[in-house]
C-alpha positions as CSV (number, residue, x, y, z in Angstrom):
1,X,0.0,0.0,0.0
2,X,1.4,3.4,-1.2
3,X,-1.2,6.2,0.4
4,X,-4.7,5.8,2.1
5,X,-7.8,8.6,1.8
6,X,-11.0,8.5,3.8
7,X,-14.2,9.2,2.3
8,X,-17.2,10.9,4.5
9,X,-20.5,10.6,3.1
10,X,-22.5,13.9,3.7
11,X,-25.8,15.3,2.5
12,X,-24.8,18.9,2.3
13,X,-21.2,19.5,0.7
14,X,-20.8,23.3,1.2
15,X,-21.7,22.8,5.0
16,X,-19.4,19.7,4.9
17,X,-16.1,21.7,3.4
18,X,-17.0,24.0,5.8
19,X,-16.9,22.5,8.7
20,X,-13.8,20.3,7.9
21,X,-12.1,23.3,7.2
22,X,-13.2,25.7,9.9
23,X,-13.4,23.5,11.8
24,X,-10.8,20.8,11.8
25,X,-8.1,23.0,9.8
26,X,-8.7,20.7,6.5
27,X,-7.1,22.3,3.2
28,X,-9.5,22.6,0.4
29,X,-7.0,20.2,-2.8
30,X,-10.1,20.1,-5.4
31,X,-13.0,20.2,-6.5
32,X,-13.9,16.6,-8.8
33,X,-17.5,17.3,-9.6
34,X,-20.5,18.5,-8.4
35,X,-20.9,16.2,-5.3
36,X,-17.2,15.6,-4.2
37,X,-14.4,18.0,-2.8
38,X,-11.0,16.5,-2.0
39,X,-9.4,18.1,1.0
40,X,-6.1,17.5,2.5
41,X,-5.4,16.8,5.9
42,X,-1.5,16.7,5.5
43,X,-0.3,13.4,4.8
44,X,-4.1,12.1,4.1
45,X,-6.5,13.6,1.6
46,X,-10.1,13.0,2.8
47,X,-12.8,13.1,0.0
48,X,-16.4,14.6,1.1
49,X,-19.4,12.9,-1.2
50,X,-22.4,14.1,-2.0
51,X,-24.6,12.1,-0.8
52,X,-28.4,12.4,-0.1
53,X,-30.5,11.3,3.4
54,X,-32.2,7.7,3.1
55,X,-30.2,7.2,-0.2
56,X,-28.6,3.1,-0.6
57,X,-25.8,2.6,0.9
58,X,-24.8,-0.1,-0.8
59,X,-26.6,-2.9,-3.5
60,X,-27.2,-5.4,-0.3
61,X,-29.6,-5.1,2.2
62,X,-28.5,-2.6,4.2
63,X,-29.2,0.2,5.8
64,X,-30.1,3.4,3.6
65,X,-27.5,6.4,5.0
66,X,-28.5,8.3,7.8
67,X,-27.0,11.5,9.2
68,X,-28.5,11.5,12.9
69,X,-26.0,10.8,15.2
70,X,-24.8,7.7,14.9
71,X,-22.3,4.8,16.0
72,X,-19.7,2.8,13.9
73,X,-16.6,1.0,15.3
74,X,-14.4,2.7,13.0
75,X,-13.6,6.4,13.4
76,X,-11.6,9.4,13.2
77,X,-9.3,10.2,16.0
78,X,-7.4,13.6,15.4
79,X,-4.7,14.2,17.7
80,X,-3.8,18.2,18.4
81,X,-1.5,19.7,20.1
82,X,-4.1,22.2,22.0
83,X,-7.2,20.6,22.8
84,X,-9.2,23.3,23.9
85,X,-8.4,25.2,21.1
86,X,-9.3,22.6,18.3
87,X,-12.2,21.8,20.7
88,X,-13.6,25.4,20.5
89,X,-12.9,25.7,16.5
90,X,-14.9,22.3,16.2
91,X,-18.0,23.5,18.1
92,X,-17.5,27.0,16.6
93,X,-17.8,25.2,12.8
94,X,-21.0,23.3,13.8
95,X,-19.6,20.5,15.4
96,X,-20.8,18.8,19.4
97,X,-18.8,18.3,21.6
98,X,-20.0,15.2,23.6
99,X,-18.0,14.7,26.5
100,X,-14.5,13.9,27.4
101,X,-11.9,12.4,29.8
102,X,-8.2,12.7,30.8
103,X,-5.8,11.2,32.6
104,X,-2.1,10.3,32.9
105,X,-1.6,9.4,29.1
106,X,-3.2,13.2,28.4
107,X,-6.7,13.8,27.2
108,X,-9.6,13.2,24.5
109,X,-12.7,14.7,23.3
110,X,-15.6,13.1,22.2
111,X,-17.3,15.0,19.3
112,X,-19.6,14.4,16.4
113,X,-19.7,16.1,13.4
114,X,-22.7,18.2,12.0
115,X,-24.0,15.0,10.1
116,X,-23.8,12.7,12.9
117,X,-20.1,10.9,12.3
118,X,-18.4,10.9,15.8
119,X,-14.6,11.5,16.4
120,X,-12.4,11.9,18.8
121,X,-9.7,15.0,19.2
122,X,-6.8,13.4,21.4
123,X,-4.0,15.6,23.1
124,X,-1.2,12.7,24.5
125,X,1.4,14.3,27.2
126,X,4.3,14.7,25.7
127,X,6.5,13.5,28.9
């Protein structure tokens, strides 16, 4: 494997590039199309799709897509060096901030974005 991207399904893609951006300090790469924006997230490039409420997911039987909040085992964890600070510019962009905890190791917040994928914004001590 060479390189990796992550796409995020999202049913409004102006509100999406803002909020990655604002928010999470995302670089805007490109445009490719009307329903997908490529931003970079330094060594990563993450690739917001348009993507309409209740549309398929998929061709099996599965759920259609659905931007309440909601809970997958796989997830974004961003780690920062100021927590507080990327914690304010993510609820400041439209983002909810759901709770937290620290400890020794340093401290992480819980957060969702505005279309209901969670994440996690980790600051480790650096001792």
């Amino acid at each position: 494997m060479h390189s990796m991207s992550i796409s995020i399904d999202v049913p409004d893609l102006d509100s999406a590039v803002y909020f990655y951006t604002q928010g999470l300090g995302f670089k805007e790469f490109k445009k490719a199309g009307a329903n997908m924006v490529i931003l970079d997230a330094g060594k990563i490039h993450v690739y917001l799709l348009k993507k309409d409420a209740n549309s398929a997911s998929t061709k099996f039987d599965t759920p259609p897509r659905n931007y309440d909040r909601h809970w997958t085992p796989i997830h974004f964890d961003f780690d920062v060096v100021d927590i507080e600070k990327a914690l304010k510019m993510v609820v400041a962009a439209g983002g909810i901030h759901e709770g937290g905890e620290s400890g020794d190791w340093g401290s992480i917040a819980y957060c969702s974005d505005p279309f209901g994928h969670g994440f996690c914004l980790i600051q480790e001590n650096k001792e």
